[in-house]
C-alpha positions in Angstrom: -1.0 10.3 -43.9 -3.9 9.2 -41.9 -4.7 11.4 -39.3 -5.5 9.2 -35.9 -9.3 8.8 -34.5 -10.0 11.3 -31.5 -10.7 9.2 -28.6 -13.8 10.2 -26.6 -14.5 10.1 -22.7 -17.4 9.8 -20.2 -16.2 11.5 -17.3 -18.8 11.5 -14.2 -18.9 14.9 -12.0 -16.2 16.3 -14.6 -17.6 20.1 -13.3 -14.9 20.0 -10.2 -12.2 18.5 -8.4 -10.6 15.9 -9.7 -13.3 15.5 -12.3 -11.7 18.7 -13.5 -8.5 17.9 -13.3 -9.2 14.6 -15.7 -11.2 16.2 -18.3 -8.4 19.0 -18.5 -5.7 16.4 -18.7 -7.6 14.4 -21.1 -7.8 17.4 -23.1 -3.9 18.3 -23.1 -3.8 14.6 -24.2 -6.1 15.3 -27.5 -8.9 13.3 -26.0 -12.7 14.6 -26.0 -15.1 14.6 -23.4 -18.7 14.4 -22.3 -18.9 15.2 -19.1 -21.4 15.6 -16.2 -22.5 17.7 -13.4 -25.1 17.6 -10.9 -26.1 21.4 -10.3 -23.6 23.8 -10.8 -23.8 24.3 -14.9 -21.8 27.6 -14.8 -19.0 25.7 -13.5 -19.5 23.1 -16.0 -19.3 25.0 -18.5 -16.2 27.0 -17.5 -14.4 23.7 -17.7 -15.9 23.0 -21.3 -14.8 26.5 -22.3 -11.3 25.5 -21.1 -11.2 22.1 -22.9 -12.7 24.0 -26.1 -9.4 26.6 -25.4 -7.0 23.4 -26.1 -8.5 22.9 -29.3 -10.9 20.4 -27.7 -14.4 19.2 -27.9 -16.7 19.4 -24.5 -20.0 17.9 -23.8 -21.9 19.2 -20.5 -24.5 16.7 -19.1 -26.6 17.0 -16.0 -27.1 14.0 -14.4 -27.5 12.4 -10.5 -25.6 9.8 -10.5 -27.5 8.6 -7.4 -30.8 8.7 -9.6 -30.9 5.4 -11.6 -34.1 6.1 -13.2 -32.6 9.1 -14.8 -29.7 6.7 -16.5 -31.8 5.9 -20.0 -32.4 9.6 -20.7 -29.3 10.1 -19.7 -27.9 7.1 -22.4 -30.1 8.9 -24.9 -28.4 12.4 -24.5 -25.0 10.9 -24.8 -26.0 9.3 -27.7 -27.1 12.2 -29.4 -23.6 14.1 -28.3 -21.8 11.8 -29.8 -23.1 12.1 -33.2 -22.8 15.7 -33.0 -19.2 15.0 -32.2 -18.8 13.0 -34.9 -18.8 9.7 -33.9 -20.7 6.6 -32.9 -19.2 5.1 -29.8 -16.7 6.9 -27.0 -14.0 4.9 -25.8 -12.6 5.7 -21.8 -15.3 6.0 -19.0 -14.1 7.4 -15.3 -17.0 6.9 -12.6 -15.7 9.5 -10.7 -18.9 11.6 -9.4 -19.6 10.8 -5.1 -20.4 12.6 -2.1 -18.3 12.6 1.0 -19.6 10.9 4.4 -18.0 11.4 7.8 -20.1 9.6 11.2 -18.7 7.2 13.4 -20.4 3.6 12.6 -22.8 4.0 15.6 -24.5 7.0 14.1 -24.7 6.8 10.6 -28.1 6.5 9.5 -29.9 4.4 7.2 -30.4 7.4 4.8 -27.2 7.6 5.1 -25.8 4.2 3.8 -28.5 4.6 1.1 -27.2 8.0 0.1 -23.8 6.7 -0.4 -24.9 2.9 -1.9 -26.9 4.9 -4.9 -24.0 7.4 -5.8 -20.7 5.3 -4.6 -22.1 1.5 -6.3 -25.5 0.9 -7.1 -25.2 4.3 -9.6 -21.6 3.3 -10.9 -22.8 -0.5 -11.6 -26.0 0.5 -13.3 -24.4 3.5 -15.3 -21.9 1.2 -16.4 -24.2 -1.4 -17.6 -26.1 1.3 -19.7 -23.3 2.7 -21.3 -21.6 -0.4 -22.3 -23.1 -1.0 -25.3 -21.7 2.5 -26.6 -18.4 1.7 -25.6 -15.9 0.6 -28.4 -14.3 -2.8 -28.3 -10.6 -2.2 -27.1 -12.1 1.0 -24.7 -10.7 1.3 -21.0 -12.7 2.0 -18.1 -11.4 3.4 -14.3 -13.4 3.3 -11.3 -12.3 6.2 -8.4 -11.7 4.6 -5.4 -10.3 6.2 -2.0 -7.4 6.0 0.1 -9.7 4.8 2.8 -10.1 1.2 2.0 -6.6 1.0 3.0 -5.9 3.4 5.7 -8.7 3.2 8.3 -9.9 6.5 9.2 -12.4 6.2 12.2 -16.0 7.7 10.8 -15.1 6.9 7.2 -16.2 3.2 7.6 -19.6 3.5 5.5 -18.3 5.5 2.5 -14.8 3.0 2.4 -17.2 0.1 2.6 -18.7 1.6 -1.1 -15.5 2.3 -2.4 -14.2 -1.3 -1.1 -17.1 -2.8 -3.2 -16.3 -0.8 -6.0 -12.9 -2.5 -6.0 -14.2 -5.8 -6.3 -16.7 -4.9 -9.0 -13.6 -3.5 -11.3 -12.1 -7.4 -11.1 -15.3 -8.7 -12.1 -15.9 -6.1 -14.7 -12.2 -6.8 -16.1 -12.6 -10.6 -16.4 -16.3 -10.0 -17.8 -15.3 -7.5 -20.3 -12.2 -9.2 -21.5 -13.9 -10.9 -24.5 -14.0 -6.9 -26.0 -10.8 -6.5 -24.8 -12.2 -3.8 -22.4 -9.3 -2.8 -19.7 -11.1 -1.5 -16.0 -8.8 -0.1 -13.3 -9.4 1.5 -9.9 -7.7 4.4 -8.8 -7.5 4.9 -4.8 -6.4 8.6 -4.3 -5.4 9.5 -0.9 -6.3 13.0 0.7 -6.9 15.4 -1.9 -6.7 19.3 -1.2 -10.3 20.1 -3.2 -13.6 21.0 -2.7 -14.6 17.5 -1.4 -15.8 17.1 2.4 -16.5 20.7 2.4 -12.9 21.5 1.4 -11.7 19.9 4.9 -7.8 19.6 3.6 -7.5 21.8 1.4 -8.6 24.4 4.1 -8.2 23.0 7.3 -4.4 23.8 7.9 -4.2 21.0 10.7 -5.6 18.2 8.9 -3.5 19.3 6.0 -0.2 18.9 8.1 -1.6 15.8 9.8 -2.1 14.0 6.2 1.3 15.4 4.9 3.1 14.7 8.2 1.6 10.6 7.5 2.5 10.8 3.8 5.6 9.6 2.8 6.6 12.3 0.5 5.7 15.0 2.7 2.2 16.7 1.5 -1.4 16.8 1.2 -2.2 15.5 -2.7 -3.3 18.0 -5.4 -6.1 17.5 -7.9 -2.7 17.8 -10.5 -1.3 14.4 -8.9 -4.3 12.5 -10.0 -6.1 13.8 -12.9 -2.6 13.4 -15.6 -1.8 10.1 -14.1 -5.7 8.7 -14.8 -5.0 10.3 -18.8 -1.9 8.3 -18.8 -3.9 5.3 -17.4 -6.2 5.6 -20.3 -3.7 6.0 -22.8 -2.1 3.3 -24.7 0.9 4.0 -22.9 -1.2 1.4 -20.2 -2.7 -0.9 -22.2 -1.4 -4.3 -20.3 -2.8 -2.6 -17.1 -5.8 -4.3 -16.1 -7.7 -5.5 -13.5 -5.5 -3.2 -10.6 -5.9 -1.4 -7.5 -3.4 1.8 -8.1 -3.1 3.8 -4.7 -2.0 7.3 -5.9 -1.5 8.6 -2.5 2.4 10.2 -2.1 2.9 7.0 0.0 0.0 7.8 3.2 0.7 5.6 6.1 3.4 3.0 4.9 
């Protein structure tokens, strides 16, 4: 009996969070992974340890996904971990690496909007573009969108404005890439108790009750609501899903 090819994902700022949370679930799902982070390399690689527990192979990358002259490099080294796992090509790529913004529209600062437009588009459109040609034929990709381009959050306007432009490049990218058959999805998580914002719900009770008291199912989301329902997105299970917006958010301000 033929045994089946492992599948092989890209996952951007897999180190924490809901990058985490993917790479595991990928994992549980027999899927590989190269991964990045941007500094913290011991927590990287407690992740890839993990993965490598489940019988799994992990890649560790560092890389700024803000840094667009880093990208080739960058192209090189995943090139040259994916023949030592075996393969060629990968097949599932999750832009998922950002950086958190909170100023009212009157004070953010022109830093500021760049900050955001190198890691939040400018970095996922160019990564993208560098990595296609790596990508198999018939490969998926999902961009991580937010909540926040739905439910208007006063002093989230500049980093939802990125994330609103990223949901309009995933319809051009699906109509582009449909001649390889390529499949690209956003995913729009709603508030997330992790380490992003400085932790704010996860640790700030208030805010926590104040997101679970306008979510229709009662809570604040967990890194567990979003990282099994992305490997299932991937999965073949999904394969006529293309070209969509999915909110994972419990059901925030309906």
């Amino acid at each position: 009996m033929t045994q089946p090819i492992t599948k092989i994902a890209i996952v951007t700022g897999g180190s924490r969070g809901l990058g985490r949370n993917i790479v595991l679930n990928l994992a549980k799902r027999g899927v590989d992974s190269i991964f990045t982070y941007n500094s913290n390399q011991a927590e990287a690689e407690k992740v890839a340890k993990l993965v490598q527990e489940m019988g799994r192979k992990a890649v560790t990358l560092q890389l700024d996904t803000g840094k667009v002259s880093s990208f080739d490099p960058f192209v090189q080294s995943v090139s040259k971990a994916l023949t030592e796992m075996g393969a060629e090509r990968f097949d599932y790529l999750v832009n998922n690496a950002g950086i958190s913004h909170h100023n009212a529209f009157t004070q953010t600062t022109e830093q500021e909007l760049d900050s955001l437009y190198n890691v939040h588009f400018k970095g996922v459109f160019f990564l993208t573009q560098k990595l296609l040609p790596l990508m198999n034929d018939g490969g998926r990709i999902v961009n991580i969108s937010s909540g926040l381009t739905r439910i208007i959050m006063p002093g989230s306007g500049a980093y939802a404005s990125m994330k609103g432009a990223i949901e309009v490049m995933t319809r051009y990218l699906a109509l582009e890439l449909g001649p390889r058959k390529i499949a690209v999805n956003v995913v729009a998580p709603g508030a997330i108790a992790t380490d992003f914002s400085g932790g704010m719900v996860r640790d700030n009770p208030d805010l926590n009750k104040r997101v679970a008291d306008m979510t229709a199912l009662g809570r604040a989301g967990l890194p567990d609501d979003i990282g099994p329902m992305i490997a299932s997105l991937l999965s073949e299970d999904n394969r006529w899903v293309n070209a969509q917006r999915i909110e994972v958010s419990g059901g925030m301000s309906i």
